[in-house]
C-alpha positions in Angstrom: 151.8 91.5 105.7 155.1 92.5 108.0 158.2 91.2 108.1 156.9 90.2 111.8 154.1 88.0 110.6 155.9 86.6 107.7 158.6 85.8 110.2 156.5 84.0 112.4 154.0 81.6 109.9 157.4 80.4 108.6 158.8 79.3 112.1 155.6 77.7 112.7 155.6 75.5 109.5 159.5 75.1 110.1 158.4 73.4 113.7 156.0 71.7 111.8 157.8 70.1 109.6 160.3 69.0 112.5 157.0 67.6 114.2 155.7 65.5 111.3 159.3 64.4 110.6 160.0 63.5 114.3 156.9 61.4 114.2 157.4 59.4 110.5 160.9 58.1 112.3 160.5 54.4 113.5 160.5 54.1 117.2 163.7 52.5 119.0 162.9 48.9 119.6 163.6 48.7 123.9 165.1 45.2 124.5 162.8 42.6 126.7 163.5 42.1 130.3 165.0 39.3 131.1 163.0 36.4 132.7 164.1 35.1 136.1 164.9 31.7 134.5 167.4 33.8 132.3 168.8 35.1 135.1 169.1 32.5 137.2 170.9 30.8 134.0 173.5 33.5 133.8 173.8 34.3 137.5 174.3 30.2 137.5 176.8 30.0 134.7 179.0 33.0 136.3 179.3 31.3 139.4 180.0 27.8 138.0 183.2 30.2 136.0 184.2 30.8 139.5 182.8 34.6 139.4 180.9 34.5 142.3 180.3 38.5 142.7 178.9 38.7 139.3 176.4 35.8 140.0 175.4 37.8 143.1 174.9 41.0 141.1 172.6 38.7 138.4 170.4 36.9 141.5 170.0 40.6 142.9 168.8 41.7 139.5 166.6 39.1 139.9 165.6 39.6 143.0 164.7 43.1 142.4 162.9 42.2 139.2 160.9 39.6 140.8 160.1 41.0 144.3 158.4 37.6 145.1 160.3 34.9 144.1 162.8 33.5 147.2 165.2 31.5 144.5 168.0 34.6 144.2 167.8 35.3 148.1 168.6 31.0 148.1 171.5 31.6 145.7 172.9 34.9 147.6 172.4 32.6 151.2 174.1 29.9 150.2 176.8 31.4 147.8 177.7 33.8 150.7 177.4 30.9 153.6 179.9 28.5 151.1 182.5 31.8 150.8 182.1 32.3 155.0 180.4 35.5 154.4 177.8 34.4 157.1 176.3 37.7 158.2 175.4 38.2 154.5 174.1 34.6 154.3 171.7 35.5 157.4 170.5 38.4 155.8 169.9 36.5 152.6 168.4 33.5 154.3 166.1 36.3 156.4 164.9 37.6 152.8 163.8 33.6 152.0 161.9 33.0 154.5 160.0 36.3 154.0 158.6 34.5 151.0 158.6 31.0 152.5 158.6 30.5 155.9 159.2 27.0 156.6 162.2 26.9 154.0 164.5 24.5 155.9 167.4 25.7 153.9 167.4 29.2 155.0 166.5 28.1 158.9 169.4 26.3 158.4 172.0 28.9 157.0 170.0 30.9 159.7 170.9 28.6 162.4 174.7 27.4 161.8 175.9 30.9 160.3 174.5 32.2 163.8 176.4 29.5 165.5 179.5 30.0 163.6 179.4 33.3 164.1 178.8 33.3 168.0 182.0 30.9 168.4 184.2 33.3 166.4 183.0 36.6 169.0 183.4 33.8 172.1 186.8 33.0 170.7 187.2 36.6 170.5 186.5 37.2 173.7 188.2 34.2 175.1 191.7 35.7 174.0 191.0 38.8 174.8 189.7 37.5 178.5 186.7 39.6 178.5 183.7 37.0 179.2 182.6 37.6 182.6 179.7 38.4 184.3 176.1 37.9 183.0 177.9 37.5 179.8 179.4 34.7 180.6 176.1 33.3 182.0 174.5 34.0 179.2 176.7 32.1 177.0 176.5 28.9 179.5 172.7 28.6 179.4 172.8 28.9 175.5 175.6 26.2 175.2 173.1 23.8 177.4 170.1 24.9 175.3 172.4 23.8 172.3 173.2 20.6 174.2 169.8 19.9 175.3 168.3 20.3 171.6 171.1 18.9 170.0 170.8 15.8 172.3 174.9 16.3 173.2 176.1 16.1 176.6 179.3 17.9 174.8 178.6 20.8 172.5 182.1 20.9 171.0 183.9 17.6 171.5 187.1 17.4 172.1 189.2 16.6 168.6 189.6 12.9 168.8 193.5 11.4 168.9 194.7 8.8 166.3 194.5 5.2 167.5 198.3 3.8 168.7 198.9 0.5 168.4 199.2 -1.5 171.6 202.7 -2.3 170.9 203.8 1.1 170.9 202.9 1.6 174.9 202.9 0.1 177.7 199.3 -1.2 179.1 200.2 1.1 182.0 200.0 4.0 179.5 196.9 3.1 178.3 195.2 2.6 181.4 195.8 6.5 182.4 195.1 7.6 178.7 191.2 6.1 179.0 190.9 7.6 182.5 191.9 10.8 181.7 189.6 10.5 178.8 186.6 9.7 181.3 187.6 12.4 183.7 187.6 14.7 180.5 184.2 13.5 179.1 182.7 13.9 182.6 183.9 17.6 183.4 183.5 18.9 180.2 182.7 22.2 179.6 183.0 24.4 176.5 183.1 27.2 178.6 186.0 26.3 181.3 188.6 27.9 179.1 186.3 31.2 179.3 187.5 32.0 182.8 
């Protein structure tokens, strides 16, 4: 026998014996998944703490985990809609009623995130006295859409004055104060200071 051969058998029974040993160890135990109701219990328990990020991280865990559930997407919509977060509250809300469409909670994040967010762009664009045109049509018809559904003849009533007791003005006073008030009522028009 060479030196060669010799050298050779011996790596193989030294690989072997790696093998075999390799194989007699106990396999690493790999921790369980969490279930969604352990999840939803920590993602729950971190917001109730006040850390609302890390809640959102847990729901999207779960969300990711269990691809068909709708109860994180809830969380994220409304935990995002309470902070005024409210395009991420749509897109949460969006991911709800992929799983359930007639989930009146999402429609409704949906539906007043959308409004909020539309009166912050019109306010936008109020101050910066850009809303003209087609734009500006556009945003009448939807108010009187708003109006007609909502069953308002005001979509955003004017903020209402403390009572004053008669004694403190004259009956002339008041007089003018609930016609103007009528006049008001009767002309208005979200979209007059738009002009």
């Amino acid at each position: 026998m060479t030196l060669s051969t010799h050298f050779s058998r011996a790596a193989a029974a030294a690989s072997l014996a790696l093998l075999l040993t390799a194989c007699g160890t106990a396999p690493k135990a790999v921790p369980a998944a969490p279930t969604l109701d352990e999840l939803l219990t920590q993602a729950s328990q971190a917001a109730a703490g006040g850390n609302k990020e890390q809640a959102v991280t847990l729901w999207k865990q779960g969300a990711t985990a269990f691809p068909a559930e709708k109860a994180p997407w809830s969380y994220i919509a409304q935990t995002r809609y309470e902070s005024g977060q409210y395009g991420d509250a749509i897109q949460a809300a969006l991911e709800v009623l992929v799983r359930d469409p007639n989930d009146k909670l999402a429609n409704s994040i949906i539906a007043i995130s959308g409004l909020r967010l539309s009166t912050r762009a019109l306010g936008d664009l109020s101050r910066q006295n850009n809303l003209s045109g087609s734009l500006k049509t556009e945003s009448q018809e939807l108010a009187k859409l708003l109006r007609e559904n909502l069953g308002e003849s005001v979509l955003v009533p004017p903020p209402v004055q403390p009572p004053v007791r008669s004694s403190e003005r004259p009956a002339k006073a008041v007089k003018k104060t609930a016609k103007a008030a009528a006049s008001k009522k009767a002309s208005a028009d979200p979209f007059q200071a738009l002009n």
